[in-house]
C-alpha positions as CSV (number, residue, x, y, z in Angstrom):
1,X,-7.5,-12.4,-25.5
2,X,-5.6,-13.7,-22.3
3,X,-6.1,-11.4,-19.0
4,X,-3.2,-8.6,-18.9
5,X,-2.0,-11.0,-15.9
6,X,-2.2,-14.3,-17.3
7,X,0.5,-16.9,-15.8
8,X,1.3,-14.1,-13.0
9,X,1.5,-15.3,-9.4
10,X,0.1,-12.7,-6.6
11,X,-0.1,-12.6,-3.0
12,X,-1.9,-9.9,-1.7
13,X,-2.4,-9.2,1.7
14,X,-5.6,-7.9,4.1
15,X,-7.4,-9.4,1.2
16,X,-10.4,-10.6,2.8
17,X,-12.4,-7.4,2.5
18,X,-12.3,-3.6,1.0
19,X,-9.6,-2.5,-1.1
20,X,-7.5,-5.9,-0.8
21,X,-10.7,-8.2,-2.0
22,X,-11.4,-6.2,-5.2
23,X,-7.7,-6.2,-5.7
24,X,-7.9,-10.2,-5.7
25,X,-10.7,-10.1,-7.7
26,X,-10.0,-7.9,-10.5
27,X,-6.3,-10.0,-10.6
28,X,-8.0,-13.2,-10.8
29,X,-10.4,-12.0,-13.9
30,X,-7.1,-11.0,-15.3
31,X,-5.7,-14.2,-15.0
32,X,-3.8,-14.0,-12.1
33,X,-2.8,-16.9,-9.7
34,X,-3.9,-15.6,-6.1
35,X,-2.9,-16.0,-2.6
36,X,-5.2,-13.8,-0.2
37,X,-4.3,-13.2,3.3
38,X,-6.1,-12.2,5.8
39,X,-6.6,-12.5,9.4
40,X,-9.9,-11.8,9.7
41,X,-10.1,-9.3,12.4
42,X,-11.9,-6.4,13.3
43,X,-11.0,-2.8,12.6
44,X,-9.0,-2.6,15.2
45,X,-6.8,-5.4,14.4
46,X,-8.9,-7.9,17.3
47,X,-9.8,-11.2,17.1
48,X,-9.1,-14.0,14.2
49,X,-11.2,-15.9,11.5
50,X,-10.3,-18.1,8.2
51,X,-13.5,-17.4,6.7
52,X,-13.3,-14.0,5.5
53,X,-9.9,-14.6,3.6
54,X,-11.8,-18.0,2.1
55,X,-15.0,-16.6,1.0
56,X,-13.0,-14.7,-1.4
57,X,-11.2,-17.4,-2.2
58,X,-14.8,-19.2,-2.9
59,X,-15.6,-16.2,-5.1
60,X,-12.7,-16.1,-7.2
61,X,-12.6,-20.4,-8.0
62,X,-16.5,-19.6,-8.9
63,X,-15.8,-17.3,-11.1
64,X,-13.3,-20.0,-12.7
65,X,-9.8,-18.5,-11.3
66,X,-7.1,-20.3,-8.6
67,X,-6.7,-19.0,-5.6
68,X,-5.7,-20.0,-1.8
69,X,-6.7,-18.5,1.6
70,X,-3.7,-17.7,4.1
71,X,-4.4,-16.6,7.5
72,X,-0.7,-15.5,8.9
73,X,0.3,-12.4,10.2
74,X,1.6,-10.0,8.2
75,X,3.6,-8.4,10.9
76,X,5.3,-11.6,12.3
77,X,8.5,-12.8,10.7
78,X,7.9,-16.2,10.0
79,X,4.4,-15.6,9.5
80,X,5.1,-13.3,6.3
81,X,7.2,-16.1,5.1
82,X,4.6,-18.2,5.1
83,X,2.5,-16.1,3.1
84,X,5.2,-16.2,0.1
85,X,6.0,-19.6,1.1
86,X,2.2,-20.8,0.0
87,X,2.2,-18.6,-3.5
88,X,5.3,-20.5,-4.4
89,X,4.4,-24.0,-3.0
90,X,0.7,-23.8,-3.9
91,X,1.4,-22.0,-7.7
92,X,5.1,-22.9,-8.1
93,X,6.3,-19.3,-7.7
94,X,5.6,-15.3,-7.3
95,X,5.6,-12.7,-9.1
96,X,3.7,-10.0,-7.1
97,X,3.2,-8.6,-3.5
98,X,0.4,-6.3,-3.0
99,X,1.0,-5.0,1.0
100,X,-2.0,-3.9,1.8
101,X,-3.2,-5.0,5.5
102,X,-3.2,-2.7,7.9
103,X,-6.0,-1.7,10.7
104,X,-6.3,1.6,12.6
105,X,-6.6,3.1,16.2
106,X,-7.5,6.7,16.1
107,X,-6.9,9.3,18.6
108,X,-6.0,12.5,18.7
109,X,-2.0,12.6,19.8
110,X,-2.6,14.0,23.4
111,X,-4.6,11.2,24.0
112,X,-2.6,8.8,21.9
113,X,-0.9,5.6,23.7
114,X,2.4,3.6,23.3
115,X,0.6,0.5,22.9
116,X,-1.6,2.1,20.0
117,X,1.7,3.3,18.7
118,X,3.6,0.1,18.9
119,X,0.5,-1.7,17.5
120,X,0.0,0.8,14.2
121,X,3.6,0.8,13.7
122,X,3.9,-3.3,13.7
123,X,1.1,-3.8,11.5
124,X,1.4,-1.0,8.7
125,X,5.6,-0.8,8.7
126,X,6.7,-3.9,9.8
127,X,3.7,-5.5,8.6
128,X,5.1,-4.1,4.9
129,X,9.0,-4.9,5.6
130,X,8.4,-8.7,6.8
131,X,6.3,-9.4,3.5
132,X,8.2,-7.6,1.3
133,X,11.8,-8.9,2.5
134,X,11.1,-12.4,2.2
135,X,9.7,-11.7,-1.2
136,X,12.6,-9.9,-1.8
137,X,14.8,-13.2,-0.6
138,X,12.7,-15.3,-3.5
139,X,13.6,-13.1,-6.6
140,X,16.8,-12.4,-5.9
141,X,18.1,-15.7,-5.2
142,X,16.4,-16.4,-8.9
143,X,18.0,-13.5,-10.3
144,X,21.4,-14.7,-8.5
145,X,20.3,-18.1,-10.5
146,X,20.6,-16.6,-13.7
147,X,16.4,-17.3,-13.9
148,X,14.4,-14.4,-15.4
149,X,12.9,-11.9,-12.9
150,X,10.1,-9.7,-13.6
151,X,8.5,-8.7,-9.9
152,X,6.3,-6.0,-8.7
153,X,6.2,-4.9,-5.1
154,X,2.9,-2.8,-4.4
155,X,3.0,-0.7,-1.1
156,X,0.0,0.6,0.7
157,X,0.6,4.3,1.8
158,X,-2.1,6.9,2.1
159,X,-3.2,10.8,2.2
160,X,-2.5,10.5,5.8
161,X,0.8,9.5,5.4
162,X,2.0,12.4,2.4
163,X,0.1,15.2,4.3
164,X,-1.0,14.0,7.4
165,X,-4.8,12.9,9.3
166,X,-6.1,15.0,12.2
167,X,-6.4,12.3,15.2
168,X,-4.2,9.6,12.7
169,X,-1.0,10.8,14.2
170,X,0.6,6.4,14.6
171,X,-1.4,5.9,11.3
172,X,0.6,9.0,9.4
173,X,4.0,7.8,10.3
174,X,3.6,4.7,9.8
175,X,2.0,5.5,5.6
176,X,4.6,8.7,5.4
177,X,7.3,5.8,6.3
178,X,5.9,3.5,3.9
179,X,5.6,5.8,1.4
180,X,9.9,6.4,1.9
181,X,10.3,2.4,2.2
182,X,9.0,2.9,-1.3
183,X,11.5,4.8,-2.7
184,X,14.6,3.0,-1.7
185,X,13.1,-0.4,-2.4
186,X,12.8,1.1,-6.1
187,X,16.7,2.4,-5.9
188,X,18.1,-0.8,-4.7
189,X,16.0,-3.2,-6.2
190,X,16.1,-2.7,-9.7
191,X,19.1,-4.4,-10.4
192,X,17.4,-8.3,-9.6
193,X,14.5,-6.7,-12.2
194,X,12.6,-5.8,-8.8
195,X,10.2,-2.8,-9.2
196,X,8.3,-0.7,-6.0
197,X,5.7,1.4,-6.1
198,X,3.1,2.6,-3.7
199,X,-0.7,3.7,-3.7
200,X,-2.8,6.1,-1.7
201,X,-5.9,5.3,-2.6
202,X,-9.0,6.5,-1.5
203,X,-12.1,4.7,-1.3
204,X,-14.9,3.0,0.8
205,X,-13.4,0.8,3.3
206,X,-14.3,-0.2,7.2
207,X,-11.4,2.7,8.2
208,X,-12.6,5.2,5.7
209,X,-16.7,4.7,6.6
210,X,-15.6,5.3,10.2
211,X,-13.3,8.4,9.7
212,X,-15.2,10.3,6.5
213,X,-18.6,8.8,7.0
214,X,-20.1,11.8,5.1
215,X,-17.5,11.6,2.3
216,X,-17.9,7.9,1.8
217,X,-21.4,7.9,1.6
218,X,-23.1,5.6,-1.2
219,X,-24.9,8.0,-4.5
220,X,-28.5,7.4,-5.1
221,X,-27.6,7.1,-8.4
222,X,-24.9,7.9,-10.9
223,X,-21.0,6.6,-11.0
224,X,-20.1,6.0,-6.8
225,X,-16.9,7.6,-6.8
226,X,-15.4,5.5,-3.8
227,X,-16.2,2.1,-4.6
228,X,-13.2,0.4,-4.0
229,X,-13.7,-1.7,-7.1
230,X,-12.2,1.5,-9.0
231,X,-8.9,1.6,-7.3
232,X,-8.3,-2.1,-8.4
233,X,-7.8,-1.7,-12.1
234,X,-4.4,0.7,-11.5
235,X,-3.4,-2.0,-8.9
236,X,-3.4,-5.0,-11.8
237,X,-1.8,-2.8,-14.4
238,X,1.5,-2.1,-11.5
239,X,1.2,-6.0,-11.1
240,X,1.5,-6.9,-14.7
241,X,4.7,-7.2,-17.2
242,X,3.7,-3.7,-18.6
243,X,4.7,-1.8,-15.9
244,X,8.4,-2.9,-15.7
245,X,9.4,0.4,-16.6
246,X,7.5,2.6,-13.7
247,X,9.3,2.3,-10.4
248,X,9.4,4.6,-7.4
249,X,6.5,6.4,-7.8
250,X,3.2,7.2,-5.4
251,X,0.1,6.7,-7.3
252,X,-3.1,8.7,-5.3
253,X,-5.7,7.1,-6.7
254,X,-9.7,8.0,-6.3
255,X,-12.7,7.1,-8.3
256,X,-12.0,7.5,-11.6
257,X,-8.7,9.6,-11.0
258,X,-5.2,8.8,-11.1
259,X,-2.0,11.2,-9.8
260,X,1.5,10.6,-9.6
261,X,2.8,12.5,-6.6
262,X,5.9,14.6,-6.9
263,X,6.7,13.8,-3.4
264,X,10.0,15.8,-1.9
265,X,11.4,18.0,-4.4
266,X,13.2,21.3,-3.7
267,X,11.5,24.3,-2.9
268,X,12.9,28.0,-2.9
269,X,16.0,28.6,-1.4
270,X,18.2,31.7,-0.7
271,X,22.1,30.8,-0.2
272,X,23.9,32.9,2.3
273,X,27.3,32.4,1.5
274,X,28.1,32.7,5.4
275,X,26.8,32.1,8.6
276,X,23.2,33.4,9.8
277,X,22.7,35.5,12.5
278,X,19.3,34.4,13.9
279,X,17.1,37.3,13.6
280,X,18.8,36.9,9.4
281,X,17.6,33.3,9.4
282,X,14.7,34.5,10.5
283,X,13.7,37.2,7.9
284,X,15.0,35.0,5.0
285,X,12.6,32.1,6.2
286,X,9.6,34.8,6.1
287,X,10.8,35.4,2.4
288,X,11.0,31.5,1.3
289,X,7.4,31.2,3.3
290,X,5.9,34.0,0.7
291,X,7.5,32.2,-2.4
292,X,6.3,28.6,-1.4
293,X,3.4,26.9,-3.3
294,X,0.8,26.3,-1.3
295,X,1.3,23.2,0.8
296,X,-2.2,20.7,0.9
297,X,-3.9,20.9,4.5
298,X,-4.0,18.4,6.9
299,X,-7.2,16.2,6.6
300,X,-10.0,17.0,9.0
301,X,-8.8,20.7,9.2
């Protein structure tokens, strides 16, 4: 039987280790065409290599699959179009973007600097729109073509991003935002046969060993809940032709468990019919508190 993603095209970025190298993996065994990215830095985004993104690469044409390394920048402009330019010069097209790169630099927001800030925000959101928007450029001048269309964008957001990280204040905007570029990519792409869809996944990765080292821990023995090779199989079902029917949706996705958020919806809500008086706002606010569902707490309190 031919993988779920035979004949599909992937680039997939941050690829060279974690999350994003069992992601190229598990596409490849599926039949996937693969471009991994990767810069080959450290955690905090320092320093370059082309051997991390190749030795997956290695991997994946060992295990009898195509695949090529690219080293650009996810957050420079003509950088990300490189990194669509080699799927469809190396493979002869694209079909899917996995935005997944991204690097951290905790601190807890009192301490927290512009240039941390700046630095997040670059990688993680602009990182996410230079990819996806020259992606974006490719299908829909096929589409405009009259060639069939059948793409997947695959965002990265995280648990810090939908209910915030204690001393991941840069981090949590920048996934909360991606988590919104989501949503509108789904609303206005659908129409060039475009679909968006974002993960939060949680697993063992360099940024999750350094900020939940207890949590991420490796089991003596039994099924090891945050191997990353878990979140991967979710991640080639969104990339394949079944999925052209699920758009605009936030998949939290750990272990062996898979959630669809609900995201913003509307809560209670008590109509006035006329202008507050402020100590009225008030008391109605105490009221709408007590009929709230509880909200989930901020990780690390």
């Amino acid at each position: 039987m031919a993988g779920l993603c035979a004949g599909r095209i992937v680039a997939i970025t941050g690829a060279g280790r974690g999350l994003g190298r069992s992601y190229a993996l598990a596409f490849a065994r599926e039949g996937a065409r693969v471009v991994v990215n990767d810069l080959g830095t450290t955690l905090a985004g320092a320093g370059r290599d082309t051997a991390t993104a190749q030795a997956v690469v290695d991997e994946i044409r060992a295990a009898g699959g195509e695949a090529v390394a690219n080293g650009d920048d996810v957050s420079e402009w003509d950088g990300a179009g490189r990194i669509i330019a080699t799927a469809v010069e190396t493979f002869g097209g694209l079909d899917v973007i996995v935005n997944n790169a991204g690097f951290v630099r905790d601190r807890m927001f009192v301490s927290a600097t512009l240039d941390e800030w700046d630095a997040t925000m670059k990688v993680h959101l602009r990182g996410h729109f230079c990819v996806a928007r020259h992606a974006v450029d490719y299908w829909r001048g096929r589409a405009k073509a009259g060639q069939p269309v059948d793409a997947r964008i695959i965002n990265t957001s995280s648990g810090a991003g939908l209910n915030g990280s204690m001393a991941q204040s840069a981090y949590s905007a920048a996934k909360g935002g991606i988590a919104s570029l989501t949503l509108v990519q789904a609303a206005e792409l659908g129409r060039y046969g475009i679909t968006a869809n974002a993960l939060a996944p949680a697993a063992r990765t360099r940024m999750t060993e350094q900020a939940f080292a207890e949590r991420m821990k490796r089991p003596d023995a039994g099924f090891d809940v945050q191997d990353p090779d878990n979140i991967a199989p979710t991640v080639v079902w969104l990339g394949s032709s079944e999925s052209r029917g699920v758009t605009g949706c936030v998949f939290e996705l750990e272990g062996g468990r898979i959630t669809i958020d609900d995201g913003w919806s509307d809560g209670p809500s008590v109509d006035h019919k006329a202008r507050w008086q402020p100590r009225e706002a008030g008391a109605a606010v105490a009221q709408l508190l007590k009929q709230r569902k509880p909200q989930k707490k901020v990780y690390g309190t």
